[in-house]
Backbone as CSV, one residue per row, in Angstrom:
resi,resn,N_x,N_y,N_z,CA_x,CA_y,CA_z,C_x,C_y,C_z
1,UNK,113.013,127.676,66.145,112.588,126.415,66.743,112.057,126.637,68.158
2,UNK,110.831,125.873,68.516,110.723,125.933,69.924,110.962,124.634,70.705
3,UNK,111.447,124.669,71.721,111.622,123.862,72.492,110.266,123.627,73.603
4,UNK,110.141,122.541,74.225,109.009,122.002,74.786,109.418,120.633,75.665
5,UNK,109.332,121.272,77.009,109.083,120.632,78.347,108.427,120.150,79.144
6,UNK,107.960,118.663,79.382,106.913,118.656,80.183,108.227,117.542,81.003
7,UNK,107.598,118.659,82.127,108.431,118.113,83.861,107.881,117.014,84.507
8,UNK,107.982,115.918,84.439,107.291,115.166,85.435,108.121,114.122,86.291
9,UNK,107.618,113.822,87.132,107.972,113.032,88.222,109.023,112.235,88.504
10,UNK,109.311,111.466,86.899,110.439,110.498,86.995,111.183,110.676,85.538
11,UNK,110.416,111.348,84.618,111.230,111.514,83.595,110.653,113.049,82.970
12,UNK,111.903,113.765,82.302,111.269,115.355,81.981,111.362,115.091,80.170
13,UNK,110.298,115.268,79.767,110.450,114.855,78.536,110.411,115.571,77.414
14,UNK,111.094,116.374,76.620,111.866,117.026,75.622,111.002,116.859,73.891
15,UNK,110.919,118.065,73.474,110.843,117.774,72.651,111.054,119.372,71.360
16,UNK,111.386,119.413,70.656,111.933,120.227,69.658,111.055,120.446,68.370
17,UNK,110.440,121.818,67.968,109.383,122.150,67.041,109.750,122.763,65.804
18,UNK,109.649,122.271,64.741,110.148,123.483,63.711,108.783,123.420,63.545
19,UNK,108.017,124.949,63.668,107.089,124.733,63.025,105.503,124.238,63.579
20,UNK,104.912,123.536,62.905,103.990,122.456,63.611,105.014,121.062,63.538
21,UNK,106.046,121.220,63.493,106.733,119.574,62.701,107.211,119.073,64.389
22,UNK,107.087,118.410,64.983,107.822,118.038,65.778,109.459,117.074,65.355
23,UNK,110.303,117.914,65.304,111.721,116.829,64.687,112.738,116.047,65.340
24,UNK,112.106,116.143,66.726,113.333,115.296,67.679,112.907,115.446,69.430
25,UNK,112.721,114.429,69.794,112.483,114.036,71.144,113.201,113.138,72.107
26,UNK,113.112,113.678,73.274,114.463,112.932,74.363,114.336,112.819,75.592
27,UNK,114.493,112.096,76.418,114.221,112.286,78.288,115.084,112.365,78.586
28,UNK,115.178,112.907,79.925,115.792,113.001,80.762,115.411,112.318,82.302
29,UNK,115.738,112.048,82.999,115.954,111.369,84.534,115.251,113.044,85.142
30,UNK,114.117,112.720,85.954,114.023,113.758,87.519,114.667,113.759,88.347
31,UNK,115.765,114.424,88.683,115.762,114.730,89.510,115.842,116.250,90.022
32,UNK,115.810,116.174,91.475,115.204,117.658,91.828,116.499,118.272,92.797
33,UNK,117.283,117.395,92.752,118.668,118.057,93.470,119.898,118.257,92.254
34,UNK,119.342,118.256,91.127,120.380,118.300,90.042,120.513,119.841,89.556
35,UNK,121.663,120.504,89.475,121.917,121.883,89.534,121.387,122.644,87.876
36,UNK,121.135,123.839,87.969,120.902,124.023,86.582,121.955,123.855,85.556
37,UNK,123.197,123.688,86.145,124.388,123.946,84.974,124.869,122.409,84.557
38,UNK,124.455,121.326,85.861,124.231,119.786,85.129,122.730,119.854,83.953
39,UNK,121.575,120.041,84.565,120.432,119.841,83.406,120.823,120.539,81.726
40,UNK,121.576,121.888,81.853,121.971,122.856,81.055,122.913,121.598,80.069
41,UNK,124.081,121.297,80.967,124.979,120.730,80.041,124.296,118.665,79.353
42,UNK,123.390,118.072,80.105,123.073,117.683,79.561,121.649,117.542,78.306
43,UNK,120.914,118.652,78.487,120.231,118.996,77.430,120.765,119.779,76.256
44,UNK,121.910,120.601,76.379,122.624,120.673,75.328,122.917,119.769,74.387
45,UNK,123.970,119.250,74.955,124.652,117.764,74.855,123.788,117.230,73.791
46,UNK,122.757,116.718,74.322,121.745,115.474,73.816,121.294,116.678,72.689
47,UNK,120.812,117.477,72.614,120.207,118.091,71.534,121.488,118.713,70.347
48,UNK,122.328,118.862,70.490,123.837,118.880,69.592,123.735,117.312,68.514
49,UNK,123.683,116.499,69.560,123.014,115.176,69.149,122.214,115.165,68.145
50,UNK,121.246,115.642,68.185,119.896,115.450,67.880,119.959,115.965,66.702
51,UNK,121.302,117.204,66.498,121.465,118.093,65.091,120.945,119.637,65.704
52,UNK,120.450,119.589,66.687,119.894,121.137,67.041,120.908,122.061,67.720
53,UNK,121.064,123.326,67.676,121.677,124.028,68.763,121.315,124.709,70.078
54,UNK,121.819,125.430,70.818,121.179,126.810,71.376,120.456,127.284,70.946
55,UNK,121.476,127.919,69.975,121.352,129.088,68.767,119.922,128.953,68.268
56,UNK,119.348,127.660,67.907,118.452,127.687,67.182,117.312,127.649,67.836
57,UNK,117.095,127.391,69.251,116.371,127.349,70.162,115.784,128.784,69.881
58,UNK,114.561,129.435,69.924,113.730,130.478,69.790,112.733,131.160,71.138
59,UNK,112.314,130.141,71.419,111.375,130.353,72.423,111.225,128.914,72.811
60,UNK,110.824,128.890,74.730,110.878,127.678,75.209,109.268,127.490,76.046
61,UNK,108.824,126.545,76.160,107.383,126.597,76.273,107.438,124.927,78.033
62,UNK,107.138,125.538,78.947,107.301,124.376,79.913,105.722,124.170,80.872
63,UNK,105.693,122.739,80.869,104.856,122.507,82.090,105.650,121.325,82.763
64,UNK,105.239,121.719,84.206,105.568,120.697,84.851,104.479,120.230,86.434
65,UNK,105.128,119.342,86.999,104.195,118.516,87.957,105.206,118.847,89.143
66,UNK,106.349,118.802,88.902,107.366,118.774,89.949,108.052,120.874,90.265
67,UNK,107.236,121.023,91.133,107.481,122.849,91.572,109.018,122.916,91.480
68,UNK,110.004,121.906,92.231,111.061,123.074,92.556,111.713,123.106,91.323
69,UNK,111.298,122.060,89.896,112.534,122.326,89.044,111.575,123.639,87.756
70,UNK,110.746,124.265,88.501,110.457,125.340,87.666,111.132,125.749,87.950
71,UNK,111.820,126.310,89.100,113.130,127.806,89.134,114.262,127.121,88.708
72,UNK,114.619,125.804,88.314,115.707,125.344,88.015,115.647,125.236,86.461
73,UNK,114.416,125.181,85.897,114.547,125.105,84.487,114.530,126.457,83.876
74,UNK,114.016,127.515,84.824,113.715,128.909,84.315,114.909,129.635,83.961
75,UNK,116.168,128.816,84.934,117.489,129.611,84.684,117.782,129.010,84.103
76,UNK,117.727,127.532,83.592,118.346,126.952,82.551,118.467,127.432,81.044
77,UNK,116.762,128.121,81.221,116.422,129.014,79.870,116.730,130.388,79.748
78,UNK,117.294,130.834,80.620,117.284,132.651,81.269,118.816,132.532,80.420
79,UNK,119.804,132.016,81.473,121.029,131.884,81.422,122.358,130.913,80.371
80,UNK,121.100,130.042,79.816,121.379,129.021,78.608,121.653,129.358,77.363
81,UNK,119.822,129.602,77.391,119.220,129.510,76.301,118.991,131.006,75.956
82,UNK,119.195,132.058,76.737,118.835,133.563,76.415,117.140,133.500,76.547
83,UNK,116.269,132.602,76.802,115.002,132.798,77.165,114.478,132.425,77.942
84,UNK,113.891,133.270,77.738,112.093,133.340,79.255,111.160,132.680,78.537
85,UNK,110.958,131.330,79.117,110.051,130.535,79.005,108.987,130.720,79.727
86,UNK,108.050,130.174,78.883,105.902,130.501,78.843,106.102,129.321,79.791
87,UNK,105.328,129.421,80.677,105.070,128.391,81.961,103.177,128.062,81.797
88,UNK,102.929,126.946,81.563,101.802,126.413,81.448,101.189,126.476,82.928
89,UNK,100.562,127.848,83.506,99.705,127.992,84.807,98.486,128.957,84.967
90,UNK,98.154,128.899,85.823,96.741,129.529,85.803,96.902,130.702,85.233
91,UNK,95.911,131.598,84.605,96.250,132.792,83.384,96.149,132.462,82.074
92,UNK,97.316,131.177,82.014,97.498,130.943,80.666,96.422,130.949,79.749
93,UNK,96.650,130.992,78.300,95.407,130.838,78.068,95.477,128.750,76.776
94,UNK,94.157,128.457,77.378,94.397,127.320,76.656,92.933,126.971,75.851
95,UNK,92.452,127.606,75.665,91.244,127.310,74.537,89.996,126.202,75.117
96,UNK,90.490,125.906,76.661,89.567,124.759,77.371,89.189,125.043,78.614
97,UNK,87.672,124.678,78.594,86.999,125.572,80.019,87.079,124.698,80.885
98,UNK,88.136,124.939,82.477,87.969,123.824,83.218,86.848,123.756,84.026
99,UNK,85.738,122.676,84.080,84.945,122.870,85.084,85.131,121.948,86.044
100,UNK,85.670,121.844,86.382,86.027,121.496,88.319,85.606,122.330,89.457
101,UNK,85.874,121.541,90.468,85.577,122.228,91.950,86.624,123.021,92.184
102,UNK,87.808,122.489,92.330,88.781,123.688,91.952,90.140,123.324,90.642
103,UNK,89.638,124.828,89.844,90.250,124.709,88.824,91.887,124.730,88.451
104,UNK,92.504,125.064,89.801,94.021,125.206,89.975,94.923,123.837,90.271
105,UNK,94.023,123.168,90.932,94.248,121.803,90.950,94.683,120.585,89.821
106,UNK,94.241,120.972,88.578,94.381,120.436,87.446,95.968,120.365,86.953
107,UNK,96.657,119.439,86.949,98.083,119.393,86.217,98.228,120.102,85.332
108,UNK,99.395,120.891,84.827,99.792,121.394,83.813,99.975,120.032,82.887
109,UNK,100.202,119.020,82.641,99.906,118.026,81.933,99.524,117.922,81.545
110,UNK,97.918,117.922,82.377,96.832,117.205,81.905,96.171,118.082,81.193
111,UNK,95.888,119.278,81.269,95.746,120.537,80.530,96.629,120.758,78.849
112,UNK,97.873,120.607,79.091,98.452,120.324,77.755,98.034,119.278,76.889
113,UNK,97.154,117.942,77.522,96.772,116.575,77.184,95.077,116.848,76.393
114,UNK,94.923,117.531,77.201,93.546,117.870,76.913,93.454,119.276,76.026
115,UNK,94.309,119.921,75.349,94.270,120.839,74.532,94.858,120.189,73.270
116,UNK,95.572,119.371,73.213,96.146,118.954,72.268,94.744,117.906,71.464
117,UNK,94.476,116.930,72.299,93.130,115.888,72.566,92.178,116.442,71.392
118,UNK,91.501,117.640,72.065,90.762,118.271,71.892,90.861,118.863,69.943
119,UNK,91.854,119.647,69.921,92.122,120.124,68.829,92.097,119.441,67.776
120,UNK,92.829,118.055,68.115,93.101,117.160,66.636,92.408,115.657,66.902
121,UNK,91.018,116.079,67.613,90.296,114.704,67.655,88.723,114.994,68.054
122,UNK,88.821,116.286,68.358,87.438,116.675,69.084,86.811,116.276,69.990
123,UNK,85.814,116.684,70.503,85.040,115.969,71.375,83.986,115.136,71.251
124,UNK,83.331,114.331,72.197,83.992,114.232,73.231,85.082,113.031,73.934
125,UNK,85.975,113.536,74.742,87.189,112.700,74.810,87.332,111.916,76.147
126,UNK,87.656,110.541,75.820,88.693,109.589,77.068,90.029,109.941,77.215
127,UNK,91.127,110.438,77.979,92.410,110.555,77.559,92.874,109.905,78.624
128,UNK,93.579,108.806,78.272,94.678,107.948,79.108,96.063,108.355,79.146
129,UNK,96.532,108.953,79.958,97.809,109.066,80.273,98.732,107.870,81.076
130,UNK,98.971,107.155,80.433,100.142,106.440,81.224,101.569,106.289,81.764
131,UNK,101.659,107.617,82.369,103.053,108.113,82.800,103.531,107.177,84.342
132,UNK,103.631,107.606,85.269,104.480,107.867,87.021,102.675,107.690,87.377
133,UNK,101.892,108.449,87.094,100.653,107.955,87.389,99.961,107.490,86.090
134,UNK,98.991,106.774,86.572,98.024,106.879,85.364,96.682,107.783,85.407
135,UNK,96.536,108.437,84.606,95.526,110.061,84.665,94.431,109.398,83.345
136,UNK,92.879,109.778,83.869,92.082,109.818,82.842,91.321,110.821,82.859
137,UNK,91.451,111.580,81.771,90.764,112.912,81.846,89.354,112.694,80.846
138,UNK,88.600,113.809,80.809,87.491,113.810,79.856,87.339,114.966,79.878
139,UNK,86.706,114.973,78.521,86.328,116.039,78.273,84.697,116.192,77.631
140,UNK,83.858,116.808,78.025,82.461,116.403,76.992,82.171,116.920,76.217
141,UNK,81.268,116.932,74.942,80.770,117.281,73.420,80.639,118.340,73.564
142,UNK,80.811,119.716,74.717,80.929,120.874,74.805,82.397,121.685,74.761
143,UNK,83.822,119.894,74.753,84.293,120.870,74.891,85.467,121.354,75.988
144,UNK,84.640,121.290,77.184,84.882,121.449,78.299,85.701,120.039,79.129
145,UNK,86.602,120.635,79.578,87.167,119.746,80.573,86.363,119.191,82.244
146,UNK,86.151,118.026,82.528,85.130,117.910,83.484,85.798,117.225,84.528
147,UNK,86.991,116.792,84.437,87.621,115.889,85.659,87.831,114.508,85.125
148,UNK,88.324,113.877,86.023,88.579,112.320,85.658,88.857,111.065,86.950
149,UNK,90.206,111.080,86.471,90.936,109.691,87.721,92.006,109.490,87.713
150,UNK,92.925,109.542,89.159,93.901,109.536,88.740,94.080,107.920,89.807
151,UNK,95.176,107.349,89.597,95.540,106.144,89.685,96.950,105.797,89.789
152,UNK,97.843,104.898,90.995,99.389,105.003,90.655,99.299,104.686,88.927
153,UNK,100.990,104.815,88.518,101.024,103.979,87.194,101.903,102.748,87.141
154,UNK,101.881,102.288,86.088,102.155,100.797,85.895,103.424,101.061,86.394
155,UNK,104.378,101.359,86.231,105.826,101.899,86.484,105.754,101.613,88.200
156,UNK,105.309,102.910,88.881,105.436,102.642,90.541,104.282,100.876,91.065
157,UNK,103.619,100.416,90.515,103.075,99.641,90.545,104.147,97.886,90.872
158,UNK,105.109,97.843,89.667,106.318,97.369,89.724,107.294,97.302,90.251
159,UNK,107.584,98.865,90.350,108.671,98.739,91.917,107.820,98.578,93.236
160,UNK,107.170,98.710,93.554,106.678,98.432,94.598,106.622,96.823,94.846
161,UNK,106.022,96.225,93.700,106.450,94.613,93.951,107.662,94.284,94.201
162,UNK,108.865,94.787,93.496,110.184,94.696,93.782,111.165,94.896,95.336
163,UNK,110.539,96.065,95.798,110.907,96.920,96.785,110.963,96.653,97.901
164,UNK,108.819,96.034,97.974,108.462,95.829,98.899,108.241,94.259,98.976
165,UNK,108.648,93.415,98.504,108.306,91.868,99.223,110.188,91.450,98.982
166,UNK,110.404,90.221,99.812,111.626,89.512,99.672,112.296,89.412,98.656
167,UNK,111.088,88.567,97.955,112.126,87.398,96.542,111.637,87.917,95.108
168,UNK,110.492,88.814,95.195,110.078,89.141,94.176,110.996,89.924,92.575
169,UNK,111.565,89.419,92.304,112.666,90.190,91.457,111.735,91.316,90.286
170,UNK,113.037,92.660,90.113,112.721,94.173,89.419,112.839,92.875,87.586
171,UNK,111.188,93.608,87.043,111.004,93.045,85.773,111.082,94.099,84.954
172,UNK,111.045,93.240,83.229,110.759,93.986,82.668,109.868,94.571,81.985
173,UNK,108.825,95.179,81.339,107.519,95.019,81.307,107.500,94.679,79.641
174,UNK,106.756,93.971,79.603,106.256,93.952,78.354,105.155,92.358,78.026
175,UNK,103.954,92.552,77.154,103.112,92.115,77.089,103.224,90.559,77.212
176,UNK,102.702,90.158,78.157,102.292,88.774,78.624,101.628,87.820,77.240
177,UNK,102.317,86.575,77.310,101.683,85.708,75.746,100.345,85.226,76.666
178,UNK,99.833,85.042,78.187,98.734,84.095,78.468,98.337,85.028,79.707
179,UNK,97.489,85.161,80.623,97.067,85.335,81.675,97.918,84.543,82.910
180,UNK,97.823,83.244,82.424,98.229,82.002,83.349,99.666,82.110,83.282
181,UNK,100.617,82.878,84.552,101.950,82.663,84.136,102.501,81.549,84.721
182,UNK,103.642,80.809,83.861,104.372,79.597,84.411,105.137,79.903,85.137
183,UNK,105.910,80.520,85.289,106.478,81.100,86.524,106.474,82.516,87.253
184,UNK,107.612,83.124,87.753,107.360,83.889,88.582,107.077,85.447,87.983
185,UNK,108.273,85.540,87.098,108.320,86.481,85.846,106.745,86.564,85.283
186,UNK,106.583,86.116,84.572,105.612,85.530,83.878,104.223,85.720,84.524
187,UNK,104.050,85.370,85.894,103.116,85.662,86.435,103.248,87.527,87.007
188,UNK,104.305,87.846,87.065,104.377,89.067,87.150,104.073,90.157,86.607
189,UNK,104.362,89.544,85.454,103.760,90.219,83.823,102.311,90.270,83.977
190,UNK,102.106,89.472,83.580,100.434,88.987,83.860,99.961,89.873,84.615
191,UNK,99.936,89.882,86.139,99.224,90.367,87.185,99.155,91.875,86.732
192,UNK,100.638,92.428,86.554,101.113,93.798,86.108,100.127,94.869,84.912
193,UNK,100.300,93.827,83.726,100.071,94.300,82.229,98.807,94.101,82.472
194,UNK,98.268,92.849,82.364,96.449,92.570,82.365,95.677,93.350,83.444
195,UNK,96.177,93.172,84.788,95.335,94.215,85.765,95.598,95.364,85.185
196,UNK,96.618,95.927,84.411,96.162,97.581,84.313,95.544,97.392,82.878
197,UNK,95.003,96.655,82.638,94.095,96.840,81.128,93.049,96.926,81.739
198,UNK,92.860,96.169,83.122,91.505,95.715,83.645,91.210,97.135,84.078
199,UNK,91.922,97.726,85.102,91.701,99.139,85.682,91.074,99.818,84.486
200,UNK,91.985,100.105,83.048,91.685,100.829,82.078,90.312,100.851,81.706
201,UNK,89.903,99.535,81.358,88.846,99.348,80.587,88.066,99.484,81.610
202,UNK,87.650,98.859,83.006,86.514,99.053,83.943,86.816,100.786,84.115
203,UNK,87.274,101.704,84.317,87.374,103.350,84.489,86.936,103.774,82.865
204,UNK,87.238,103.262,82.147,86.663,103.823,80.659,85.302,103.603,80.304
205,UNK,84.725,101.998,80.762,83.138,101.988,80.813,82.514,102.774,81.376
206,UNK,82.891,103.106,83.032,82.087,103.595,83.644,81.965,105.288,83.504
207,UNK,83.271,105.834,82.792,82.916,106.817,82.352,81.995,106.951,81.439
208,UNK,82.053,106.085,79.992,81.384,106.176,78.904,79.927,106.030,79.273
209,UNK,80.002,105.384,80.563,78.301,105.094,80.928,77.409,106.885,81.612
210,UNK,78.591,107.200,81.840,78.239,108.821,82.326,77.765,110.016,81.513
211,UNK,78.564,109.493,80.334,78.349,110.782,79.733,77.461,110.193,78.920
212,UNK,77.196,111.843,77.742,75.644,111.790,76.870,76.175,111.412,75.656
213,UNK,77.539,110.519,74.967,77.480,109.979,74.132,78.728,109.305,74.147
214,UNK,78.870,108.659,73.041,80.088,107.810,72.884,81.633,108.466,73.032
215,UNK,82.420,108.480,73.335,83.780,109.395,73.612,85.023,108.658,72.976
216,UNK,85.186,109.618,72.457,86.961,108.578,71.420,88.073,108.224,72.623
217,UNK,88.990,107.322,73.207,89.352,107.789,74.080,91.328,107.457,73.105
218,UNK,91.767,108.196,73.539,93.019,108.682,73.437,94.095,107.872,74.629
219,UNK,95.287,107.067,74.032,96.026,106.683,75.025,97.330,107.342,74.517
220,UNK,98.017,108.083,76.397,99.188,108.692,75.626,100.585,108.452,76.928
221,UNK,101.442,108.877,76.716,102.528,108.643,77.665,103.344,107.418,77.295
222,UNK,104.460,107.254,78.217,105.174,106.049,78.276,104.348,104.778,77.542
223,UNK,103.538,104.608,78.422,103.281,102.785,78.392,101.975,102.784,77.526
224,UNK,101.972,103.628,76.650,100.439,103.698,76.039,100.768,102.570,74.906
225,UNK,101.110,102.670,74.281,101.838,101.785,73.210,101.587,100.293,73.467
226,UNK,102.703,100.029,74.857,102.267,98.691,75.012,100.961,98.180,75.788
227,UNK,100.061,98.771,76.842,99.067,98.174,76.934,97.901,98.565,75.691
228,UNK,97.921,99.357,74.810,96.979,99.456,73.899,97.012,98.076,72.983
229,UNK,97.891,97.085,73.034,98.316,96.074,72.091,97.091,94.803,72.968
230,UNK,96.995,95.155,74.231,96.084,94.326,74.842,94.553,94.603,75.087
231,UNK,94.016,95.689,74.203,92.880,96.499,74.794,92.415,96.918,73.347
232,UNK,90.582,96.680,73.443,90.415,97.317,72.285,89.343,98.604,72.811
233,UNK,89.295,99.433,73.648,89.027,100.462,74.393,90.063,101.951,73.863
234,UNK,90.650,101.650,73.191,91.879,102.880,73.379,91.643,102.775,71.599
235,UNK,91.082,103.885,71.235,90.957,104.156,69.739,92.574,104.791,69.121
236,UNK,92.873,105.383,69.629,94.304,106.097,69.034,95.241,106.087,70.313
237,UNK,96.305,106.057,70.050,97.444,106.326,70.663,98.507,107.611,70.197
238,UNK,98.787,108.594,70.324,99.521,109.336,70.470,100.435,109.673,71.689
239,UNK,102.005,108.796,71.709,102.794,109.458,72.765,103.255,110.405,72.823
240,UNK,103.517,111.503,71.950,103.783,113.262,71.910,102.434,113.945,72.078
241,UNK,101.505,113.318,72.664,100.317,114.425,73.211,100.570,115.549,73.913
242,UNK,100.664,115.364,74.955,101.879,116.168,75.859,102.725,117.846,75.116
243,UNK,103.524,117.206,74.419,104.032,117.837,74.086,103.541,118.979,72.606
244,UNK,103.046,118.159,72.042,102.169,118.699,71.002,100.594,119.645,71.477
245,UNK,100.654,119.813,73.136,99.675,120.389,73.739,100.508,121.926,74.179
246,UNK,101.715,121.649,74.326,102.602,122.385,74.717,102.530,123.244,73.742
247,UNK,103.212,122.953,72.611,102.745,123.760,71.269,102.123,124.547,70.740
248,UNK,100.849,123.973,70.650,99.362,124.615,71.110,98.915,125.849,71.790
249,UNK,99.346,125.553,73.118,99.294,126.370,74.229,100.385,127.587,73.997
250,UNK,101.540,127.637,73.735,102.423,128.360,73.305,101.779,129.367,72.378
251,UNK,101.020,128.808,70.903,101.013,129.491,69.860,99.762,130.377,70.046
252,UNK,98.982,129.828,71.280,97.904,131.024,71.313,98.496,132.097,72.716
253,UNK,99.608,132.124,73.161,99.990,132.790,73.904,100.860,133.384,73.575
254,UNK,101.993,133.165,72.568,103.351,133.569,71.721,102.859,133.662,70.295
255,UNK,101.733,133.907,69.707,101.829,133.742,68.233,102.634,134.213,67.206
């Protein structure tokens, strides 16, 4: 079995491979002051859960956004798991030509997002990530990775209303029945859910207006699910993109 990590910002998100099969997925909380032998004992834990072991763990495959918990996950796998995990970074090899200004700059994410994208949808691609940020990558009918946009995400968008004004009360998100809210909630929703469809769809035209043909676009992460229910811009949704890029990336580096 391989195991598969993508580190990010506010949640590290898990997922377990027999195979091409993906059979069990799980988060965890970021944090970056948490010791390896807490992350150790609760990814055990949860994957005992799950029906998996150590034992069965094979090889471990990680990207992340957040630097210091690479040396914290590396011993998690060194000293855990008995392995040395493939780290998704420059070298690697991923089957996608970045053309950027600079190519190091690119998330290990978004790279796993866009290999996965790529493979089981072709080009050329929209990919919406709706994680801690919201990321739109592309890719064009060559292939090639070309850059995108990145944007807070709906998530920090929310606390910040919460955080930062008086009376504004922490919501919960989920799809607004009207534009027009009757109250405060309600209008919260609204402003929240519909402005980030609006962001979506105005950044998805103006890409599609760029490039030399029509582009499938792909919504993936957390919140893809629920704003795709408000948007008819987002052809597929896959939330194990990510991770199923991880995979990918692994099997042409570990075959």
């Amino acid at each position: 079995m391989l195991l598969a990590l993508d580190i990010g910002n506010t949640n590290i998100t898990c997922g377990v491979f027999q195979g091409d099969k993906l059979v069990t997925t799980w988060r965890m909380s970021t944090a970056i002051h948490r010791m390896p032998d807490e992350y150790a004992n609760m990814m055990l834990s949860i994957m005992e859960r799950r029906g998996v072991t150590g034992a069965q763990i094979k090889d471990v495959v990680i990207c992340s956004v957040v630097p210091p918990l690479l040396i914290i996950f590396d011993e998690v796998c060194k000293y855990f798991l008995k392995k040395s995990p493939l780290i998704v970074e420059a070298g690697v090899k991923t089957g996608i030509r970045i053309d950027m200004d600079n190519p190091r700059e690119v998330g290990a994410d978004r790279i796993a997002n866009a290999v996965a994208a790529h493979q089981l949808y072709g080009s050329p691609l929209i990919i919406i990530d709706m994680g801690t940020a919201t990321t739109i990558d592309v890719i064009n009918k060559s292939g090639d990775y070309i850059g995108g946009a990145i944007a807070p995400g709906i998530y920090i968008a929310t606390e910040a209303l919460f955080t930062r004004t008086a009376v504004l009360p922490r919501i919960e998100l989920s799809l607004p029945r009207k534009a027009i809210g009757r109250n405060t909630v309600a209008a919260m929703q609204s402003g929240i859910v519909f402005g980030y469809i609006g962001l979506i769809e105005g950044l998805v035209n103006r890409i599609q207006a760029e490039l030399d043909e029509k582009a499938k676009v792909i919504g993936a992460g957390g919140f893809a699910t629920l704003l795709s229910q408000a948007t008819n811009v987002i052809d597929i949704v896959n939330s194990d993109l990510t991770l199923i890029g991880l995979r990918m990336i692994y099997n042409m580096n570990r075959p």
